[in-house]
C-alpha positions as CSV (number, residue, x, y, z in Angstrom):
1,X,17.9,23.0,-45.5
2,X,20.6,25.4,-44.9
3,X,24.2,26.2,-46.0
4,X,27.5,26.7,-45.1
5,X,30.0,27.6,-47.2
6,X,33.6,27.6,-48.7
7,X,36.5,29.5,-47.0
8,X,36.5,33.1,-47.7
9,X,39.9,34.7,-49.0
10,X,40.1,35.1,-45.3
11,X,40.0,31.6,-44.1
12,X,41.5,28.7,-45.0
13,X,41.5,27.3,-48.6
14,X,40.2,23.6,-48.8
15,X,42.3,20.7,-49.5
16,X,42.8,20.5,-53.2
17,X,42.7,18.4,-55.7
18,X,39.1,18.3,-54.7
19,X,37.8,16.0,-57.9
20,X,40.7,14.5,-60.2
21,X,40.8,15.2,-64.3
22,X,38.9,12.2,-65.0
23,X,35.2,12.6,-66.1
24,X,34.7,9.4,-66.3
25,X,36.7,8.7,-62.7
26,X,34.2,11.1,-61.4
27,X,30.8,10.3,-62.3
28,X,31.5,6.5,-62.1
29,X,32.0,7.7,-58.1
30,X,29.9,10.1,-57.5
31,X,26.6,8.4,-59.1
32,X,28.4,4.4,-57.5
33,X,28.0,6.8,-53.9
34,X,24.6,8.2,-54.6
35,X,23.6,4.3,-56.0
36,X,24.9,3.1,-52.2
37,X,23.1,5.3,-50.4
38,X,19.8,4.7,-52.7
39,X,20.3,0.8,-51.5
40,X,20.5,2.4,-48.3
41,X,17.1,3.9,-48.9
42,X,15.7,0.5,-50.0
43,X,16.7,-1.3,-47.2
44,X,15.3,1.2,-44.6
45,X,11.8,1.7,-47.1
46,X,11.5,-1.9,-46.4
47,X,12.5,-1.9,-42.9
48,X,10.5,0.8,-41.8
49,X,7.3,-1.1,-42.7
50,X,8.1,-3.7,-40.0
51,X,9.6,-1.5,-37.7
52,X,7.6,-1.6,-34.4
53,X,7.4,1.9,-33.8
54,X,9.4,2.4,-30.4
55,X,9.5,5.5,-28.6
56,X,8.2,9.1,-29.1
57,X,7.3,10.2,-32.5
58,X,7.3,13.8,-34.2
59,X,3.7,14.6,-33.9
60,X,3.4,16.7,-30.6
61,X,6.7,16.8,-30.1
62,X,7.0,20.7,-30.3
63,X,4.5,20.7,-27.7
64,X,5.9,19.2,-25.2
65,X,9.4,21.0,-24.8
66,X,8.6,23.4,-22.2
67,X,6.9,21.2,-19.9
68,X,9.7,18.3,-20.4
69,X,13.3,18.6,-19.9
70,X,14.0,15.2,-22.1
71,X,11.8,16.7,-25.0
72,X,13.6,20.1,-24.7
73,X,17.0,18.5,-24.9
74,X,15.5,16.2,-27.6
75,X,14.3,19.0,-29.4
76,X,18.0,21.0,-29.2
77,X,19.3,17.8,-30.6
78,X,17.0,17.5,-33.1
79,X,17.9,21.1,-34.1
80,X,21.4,20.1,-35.5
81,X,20.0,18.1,-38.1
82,X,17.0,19.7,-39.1
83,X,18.8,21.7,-41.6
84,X,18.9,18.0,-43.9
85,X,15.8,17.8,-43.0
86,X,15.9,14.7,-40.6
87,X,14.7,16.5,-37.0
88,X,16.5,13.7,-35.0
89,X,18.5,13.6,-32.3
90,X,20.1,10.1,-32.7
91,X,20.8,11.4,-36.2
92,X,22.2,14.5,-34.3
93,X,24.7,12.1,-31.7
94,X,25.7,10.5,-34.9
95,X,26.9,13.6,-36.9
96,X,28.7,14.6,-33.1
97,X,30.3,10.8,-33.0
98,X,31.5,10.9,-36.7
99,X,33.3,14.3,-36.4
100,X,34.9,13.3,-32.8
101,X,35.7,10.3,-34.9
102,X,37.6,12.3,-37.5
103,X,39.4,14.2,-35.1
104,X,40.8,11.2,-33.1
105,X,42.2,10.0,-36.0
106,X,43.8,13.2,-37.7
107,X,45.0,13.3,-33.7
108,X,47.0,10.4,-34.5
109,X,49.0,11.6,-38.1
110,X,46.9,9.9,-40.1
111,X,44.6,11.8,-42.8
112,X,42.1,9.1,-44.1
113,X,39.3,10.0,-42.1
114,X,39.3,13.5,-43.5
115,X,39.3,17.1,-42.7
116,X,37.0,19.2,-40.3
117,X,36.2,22.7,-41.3
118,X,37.9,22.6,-44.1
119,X,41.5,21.9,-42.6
120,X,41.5,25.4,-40.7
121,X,41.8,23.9,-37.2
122,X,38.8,25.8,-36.0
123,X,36.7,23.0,-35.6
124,X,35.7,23.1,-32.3
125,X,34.8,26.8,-32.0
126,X,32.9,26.1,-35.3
127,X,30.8,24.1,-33.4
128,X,31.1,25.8,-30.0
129,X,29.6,28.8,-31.4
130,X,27.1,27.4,-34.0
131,X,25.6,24.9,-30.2
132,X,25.8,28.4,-27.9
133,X,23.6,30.2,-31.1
134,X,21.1,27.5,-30.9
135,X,20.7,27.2,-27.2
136,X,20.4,30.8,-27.3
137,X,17.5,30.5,-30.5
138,X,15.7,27.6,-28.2
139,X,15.9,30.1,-25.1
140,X,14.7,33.1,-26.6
141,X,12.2,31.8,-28.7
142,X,11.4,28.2,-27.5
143,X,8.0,29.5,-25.3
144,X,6.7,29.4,-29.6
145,X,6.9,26.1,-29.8
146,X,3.7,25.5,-27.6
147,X,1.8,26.7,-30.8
148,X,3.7,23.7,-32.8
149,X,7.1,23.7,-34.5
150,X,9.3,26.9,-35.1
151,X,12.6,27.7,-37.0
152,X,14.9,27.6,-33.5
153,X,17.5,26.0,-35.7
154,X,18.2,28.8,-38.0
155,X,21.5,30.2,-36.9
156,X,23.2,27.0,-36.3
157,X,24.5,26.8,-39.6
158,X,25.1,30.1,-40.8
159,X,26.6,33.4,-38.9
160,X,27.7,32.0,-35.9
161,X,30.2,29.2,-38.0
162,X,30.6,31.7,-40.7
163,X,32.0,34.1,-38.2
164,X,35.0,31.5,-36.1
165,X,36.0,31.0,-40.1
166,X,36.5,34.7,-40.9
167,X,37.7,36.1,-37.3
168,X,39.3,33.0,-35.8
169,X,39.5,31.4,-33.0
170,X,38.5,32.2,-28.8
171,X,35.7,33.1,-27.1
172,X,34.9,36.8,-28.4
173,X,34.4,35.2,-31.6
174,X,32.6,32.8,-30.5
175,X,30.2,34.4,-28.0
176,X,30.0,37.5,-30.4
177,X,28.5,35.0,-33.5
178,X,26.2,33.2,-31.5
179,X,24.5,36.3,-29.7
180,X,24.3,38.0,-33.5
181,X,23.3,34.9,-35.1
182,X,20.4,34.0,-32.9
183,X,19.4,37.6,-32.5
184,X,19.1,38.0,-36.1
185,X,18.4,34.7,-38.0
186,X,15.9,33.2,-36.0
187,X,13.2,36.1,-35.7
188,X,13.6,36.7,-39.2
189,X,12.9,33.0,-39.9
190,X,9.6,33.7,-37.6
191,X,8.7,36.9,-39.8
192,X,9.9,35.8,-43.5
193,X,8.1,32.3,-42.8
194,X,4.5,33.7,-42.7
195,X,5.5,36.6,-45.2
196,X,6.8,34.8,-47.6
197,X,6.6,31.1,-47.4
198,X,2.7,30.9,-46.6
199,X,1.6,33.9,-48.9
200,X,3.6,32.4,-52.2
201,X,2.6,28.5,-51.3
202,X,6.7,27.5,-50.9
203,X,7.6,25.4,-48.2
204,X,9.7,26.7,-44.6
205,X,12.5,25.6,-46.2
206,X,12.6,29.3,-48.4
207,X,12.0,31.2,-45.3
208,X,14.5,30.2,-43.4
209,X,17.4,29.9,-45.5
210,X,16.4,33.0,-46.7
211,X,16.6,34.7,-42.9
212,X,20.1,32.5,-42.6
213,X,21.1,34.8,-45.8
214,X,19.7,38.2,-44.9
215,X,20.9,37.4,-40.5
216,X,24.0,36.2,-41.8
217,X,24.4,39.7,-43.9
218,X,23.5,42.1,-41.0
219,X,26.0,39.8,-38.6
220,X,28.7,39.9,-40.7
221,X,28.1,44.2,-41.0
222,X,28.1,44.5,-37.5
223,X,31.0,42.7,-37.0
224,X,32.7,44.8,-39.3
225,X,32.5,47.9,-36.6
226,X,33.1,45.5,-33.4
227,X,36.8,46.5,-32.4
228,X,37.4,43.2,-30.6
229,X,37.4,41.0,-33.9
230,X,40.1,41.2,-36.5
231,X,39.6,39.6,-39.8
232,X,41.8,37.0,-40.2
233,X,45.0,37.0,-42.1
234,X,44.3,34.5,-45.7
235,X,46.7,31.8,-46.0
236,X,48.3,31.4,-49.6
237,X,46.6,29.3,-52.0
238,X,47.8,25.6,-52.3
239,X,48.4,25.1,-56.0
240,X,46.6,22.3,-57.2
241,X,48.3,19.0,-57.7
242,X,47.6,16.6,-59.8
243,X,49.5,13.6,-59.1
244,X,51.1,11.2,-62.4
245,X,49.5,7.7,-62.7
246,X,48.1,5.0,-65.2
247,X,44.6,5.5,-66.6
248,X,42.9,3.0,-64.9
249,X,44.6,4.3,-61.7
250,X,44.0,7.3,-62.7
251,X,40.2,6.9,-62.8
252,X,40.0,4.7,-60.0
253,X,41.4,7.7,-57.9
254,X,39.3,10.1,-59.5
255,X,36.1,8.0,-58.6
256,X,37.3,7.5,-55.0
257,X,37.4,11.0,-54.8
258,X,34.0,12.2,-56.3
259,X,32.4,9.4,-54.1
260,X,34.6,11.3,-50.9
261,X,32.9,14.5,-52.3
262,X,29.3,13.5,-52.7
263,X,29.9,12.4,-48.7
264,X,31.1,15.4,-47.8
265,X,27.9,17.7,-48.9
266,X,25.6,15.6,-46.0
267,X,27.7,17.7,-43.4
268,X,28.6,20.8,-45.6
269,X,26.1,22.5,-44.3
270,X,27.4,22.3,-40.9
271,X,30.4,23.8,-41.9
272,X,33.2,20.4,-41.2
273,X,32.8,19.2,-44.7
274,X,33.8,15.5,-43.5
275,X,33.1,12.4,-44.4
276,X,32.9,10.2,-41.5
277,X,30.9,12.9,-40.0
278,X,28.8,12.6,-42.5
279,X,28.5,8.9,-42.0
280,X,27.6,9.2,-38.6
281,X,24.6,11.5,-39.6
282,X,23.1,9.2,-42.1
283,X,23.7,6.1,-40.2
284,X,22.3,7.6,-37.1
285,X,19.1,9.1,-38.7
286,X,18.8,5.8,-40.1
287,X,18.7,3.8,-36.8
288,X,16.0,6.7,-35.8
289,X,14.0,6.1,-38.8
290,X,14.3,2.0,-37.6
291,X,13.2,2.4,-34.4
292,X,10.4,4.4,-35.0
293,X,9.4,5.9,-38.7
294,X,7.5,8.6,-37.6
295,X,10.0,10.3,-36.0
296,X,12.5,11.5,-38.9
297,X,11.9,14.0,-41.5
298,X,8.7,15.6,-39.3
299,X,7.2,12.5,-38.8
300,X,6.5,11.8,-43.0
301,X,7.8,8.3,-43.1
302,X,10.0,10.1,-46.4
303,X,13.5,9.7,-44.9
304,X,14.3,6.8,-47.2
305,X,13.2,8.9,-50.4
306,X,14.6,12.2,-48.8
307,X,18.0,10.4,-48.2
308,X,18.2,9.2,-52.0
309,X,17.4,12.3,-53.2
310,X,20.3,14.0,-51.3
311,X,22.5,11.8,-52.3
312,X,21.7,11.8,-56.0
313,X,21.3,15.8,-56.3
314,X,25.2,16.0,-54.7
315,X,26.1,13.3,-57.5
316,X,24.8,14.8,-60.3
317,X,26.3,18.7,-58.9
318,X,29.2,17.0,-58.3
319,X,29.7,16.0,-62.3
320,X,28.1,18.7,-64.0
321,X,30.3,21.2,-61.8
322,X,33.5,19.2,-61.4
323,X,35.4,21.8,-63.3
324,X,34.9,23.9,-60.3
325,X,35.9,21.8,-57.7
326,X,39.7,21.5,-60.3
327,X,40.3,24.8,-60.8
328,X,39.1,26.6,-57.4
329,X,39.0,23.3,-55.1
330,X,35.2,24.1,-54.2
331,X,31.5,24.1,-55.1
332,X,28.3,24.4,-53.6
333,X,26.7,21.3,-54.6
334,X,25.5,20.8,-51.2
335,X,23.2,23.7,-51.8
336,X,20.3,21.5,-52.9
337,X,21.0,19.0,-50.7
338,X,19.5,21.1,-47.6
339,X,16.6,22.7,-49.9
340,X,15.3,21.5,-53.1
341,X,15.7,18.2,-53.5
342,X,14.5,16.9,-49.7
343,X,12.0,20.2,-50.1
344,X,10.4,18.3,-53.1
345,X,10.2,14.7,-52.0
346,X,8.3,16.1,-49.0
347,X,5.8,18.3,-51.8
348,X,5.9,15.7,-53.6
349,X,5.0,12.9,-51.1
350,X,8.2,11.0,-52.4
351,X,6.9,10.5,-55.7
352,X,9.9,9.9,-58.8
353,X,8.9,13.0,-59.6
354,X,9.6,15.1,-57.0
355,X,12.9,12.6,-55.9
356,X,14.7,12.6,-59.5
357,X,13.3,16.3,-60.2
358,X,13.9,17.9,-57.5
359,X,17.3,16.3,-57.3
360,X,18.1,17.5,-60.8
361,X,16.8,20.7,-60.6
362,X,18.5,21.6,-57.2
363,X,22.1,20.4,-58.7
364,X,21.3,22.6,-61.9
365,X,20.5,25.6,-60.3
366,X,21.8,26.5,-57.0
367,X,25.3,25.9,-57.3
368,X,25.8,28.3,-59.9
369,X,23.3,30.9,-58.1
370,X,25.6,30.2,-54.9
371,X,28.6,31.3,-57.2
372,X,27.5,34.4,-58.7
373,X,26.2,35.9,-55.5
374,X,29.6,35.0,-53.6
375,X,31.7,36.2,-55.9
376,X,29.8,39.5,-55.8
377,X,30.5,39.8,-51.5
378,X,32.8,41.6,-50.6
379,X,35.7,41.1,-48.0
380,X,34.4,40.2,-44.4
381,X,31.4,38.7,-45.8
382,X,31.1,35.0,-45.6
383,X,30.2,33.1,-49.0
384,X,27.2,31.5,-47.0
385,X,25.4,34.7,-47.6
386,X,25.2,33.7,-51.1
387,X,24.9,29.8,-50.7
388,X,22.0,30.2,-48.1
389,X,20.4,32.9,-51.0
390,X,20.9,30.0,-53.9
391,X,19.0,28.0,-51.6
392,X,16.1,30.0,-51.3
393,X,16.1,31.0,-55.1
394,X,16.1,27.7,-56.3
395,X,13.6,26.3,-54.1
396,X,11.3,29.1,-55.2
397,X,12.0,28.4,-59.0
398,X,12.4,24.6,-58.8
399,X,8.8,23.7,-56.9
400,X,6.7,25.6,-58.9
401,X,7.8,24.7,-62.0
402,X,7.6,20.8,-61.0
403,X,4.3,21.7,-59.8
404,X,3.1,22.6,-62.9
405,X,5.1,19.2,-64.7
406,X,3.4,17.2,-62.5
407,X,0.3,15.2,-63.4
């Protein structure tokens, strides 16, 4: 439901070649991923009508954070991976497992696991401030949640992130995003929810990422006048390389790639961009959706549908914007995977419609809204500003326009 972002020219470039030359290397991989996870989605549709139910559910679980310490901690889990839309906290110790996963592994010299936060190092203060943000959200404003759910999520993946990637590393950074990102993001999710979500019939989804785009804004200004954070210096741009081979290898590489990339946008928005992170997330909010089917996704018993969706809007982003990923070694085609597509399955009540339209829709238009408003930023202002804006847009655009295409 969110979005992270790119480096900036101040942060780290990512890893390129992102996608190889192939066309035909790349969408064989990236619809082959989005067709694996879709089995995926069959197995646990069918599963989930057996499953016996175990454990607490969703419904009253906002309720019953401040008068239960488990729920509370339950509900700060839960927050991680409510931007995909899955509200769960096995989903959450699954995302943690897979990126402490990665790390072990790049420990040891070896890179097949692949890169956290877009090979800048800053990993763990990535995620040290985006965790102290949210706690702070959950203290602040969790007393709301005795009148049922809230956005206390909000500035996990936007400022606080956004800000270790353009002033670096240690705590002043860190501290100095999470206190502006939860002082800024998360009442503005309160006010633009009701203002502007409720009032035009768009889901949360628009309200929040909207707040994430206009908090990260006002953070990043701040920050601008704080004399205890420097911008950090950019590195020089790797040139791209594209390595000699056969055809057939050729496309074979290029389709191992694309299927790499379509993995990557399920933790994108949490700013480490990894694939075994990403792994962790879906294979935990699977085992939660298992053990009790009212627990994912609020409780709608569409994680299944939501999952596919995800997986298929990244695919088809991933071709139609491959060029992009060549030439500048990034896109945002995991815009729509935290806003319209899982944003129309749940309108839709996981109807084709809303899976395949939304999925569609989201790839066509938010990447290149994430794009245009980016490149407009200008230095010391994070691209999720305009990612986190794409989302919104093309929420707003996409849902009312399938509403009036469907029957």
């Amino acid at each position: 439901m969110t979005h992270s972002a790119a480096a900036t020219s101040t942060t780290t470039p990512p890893p390129v070649p992102a996608l190889g030359s192939s066309a035909t290397g790349t969408a064989l991989g990236a619809f082959g991923m989005a067709a694996a996870v879709g089995l995926l989605s069959l197995l646990l549709n069918v599963v989930g009508g057996v499953s016996p139910a175990a454990g607490p559910s969703f419904e009253g679980w906002a309720g019953d954070v401040n008068d239960s310490l488990p729920a509370g901690l339950r509900w700060f889990l839960g927050d991680m991976t409510e931007p995909l839309f899955y509200k769960a906290e096995l989903a959450a110790l699954g995302l943690l497992a897979g990126t402490a996963f990665a790390w072990r592994v790049a420990r040891g010299g070896k890179a097949w696991a692949g890169s956290l936060a877009y090979g800048s190092g800053l990993w763990p203060w990535v995620l040290a401030s985006a965790s102290l943000s949210l706690l702070l959200s959950n203290l602040a404003f969790g007393w709301l949640l005795d009148d049922g759910w809230q956005p206390t999520f909000a500035p996990f993946v936007c400022a606080a992130p956004a800000m270790v990637l353009l002033y670096g590393a240690g705590w002043r950074t860190c501290v100095t995003g999470a206190v502006l990102g939860a002082a800024t993001v998360t009442p503005l999710a309160l006010l633009f929810i009701p203002t502007v979500s409720v009032p035009l019939g768009l889901p949360p989804v628009v309200g929040s990422v909207l707040a994430m785009a206009v908090g990260s804004g006002i953070t990043f200004s701040i920050a601008r006048h704080l004399p205890w954070l420097v911008l950090r210096k950019p590195n020089p741009p790797t040139a791209p390389h594209h390595p000699a081979s056969g055809v057939g290898q050729g496309v074979r590489q290029d389709a191992y790639r694309a299927a790499r990339r379509v993995l990557k946008d399920f933790s994108e928005t949490h700013f480490l961009a990894n694939e075994t992170a990403s792994l962790g997330v879906i294979l935990g909010v699977s085992l939660a959706f298992v053990v009790n089917p009212g627990l994912p996704s609020y409780g709608s018993g569409l994680l299944p549908h939501i999952l596919f969706a995800q997986a298929l809007t990244s695919a088809v982003g991933v071709v139609l914007w491959q060029r992009w990923y060549r030439e500048d070694g990034w896109a945002a085609t995991y815009a729509s995977v935290v806003s319209v597509a899982p944003a129309a399955v749940l309108a839709s009540g996981g109807s084709w419609t809303g899976i395949i339209g939304g999925a569609v829709m989201g790839a066509v238009l938010a990447p290149p809204l994430a794009r245009a408003i980016s490149g407009c930023l200008p230095a010391g202002y994070h691209p999720v500003i305009g990612n986190t804006a794409a989302m919104a847009l093309s929420t707003a655009v996409a849902l009312p326009v399938m509403g009036l295409l469907s029957p």
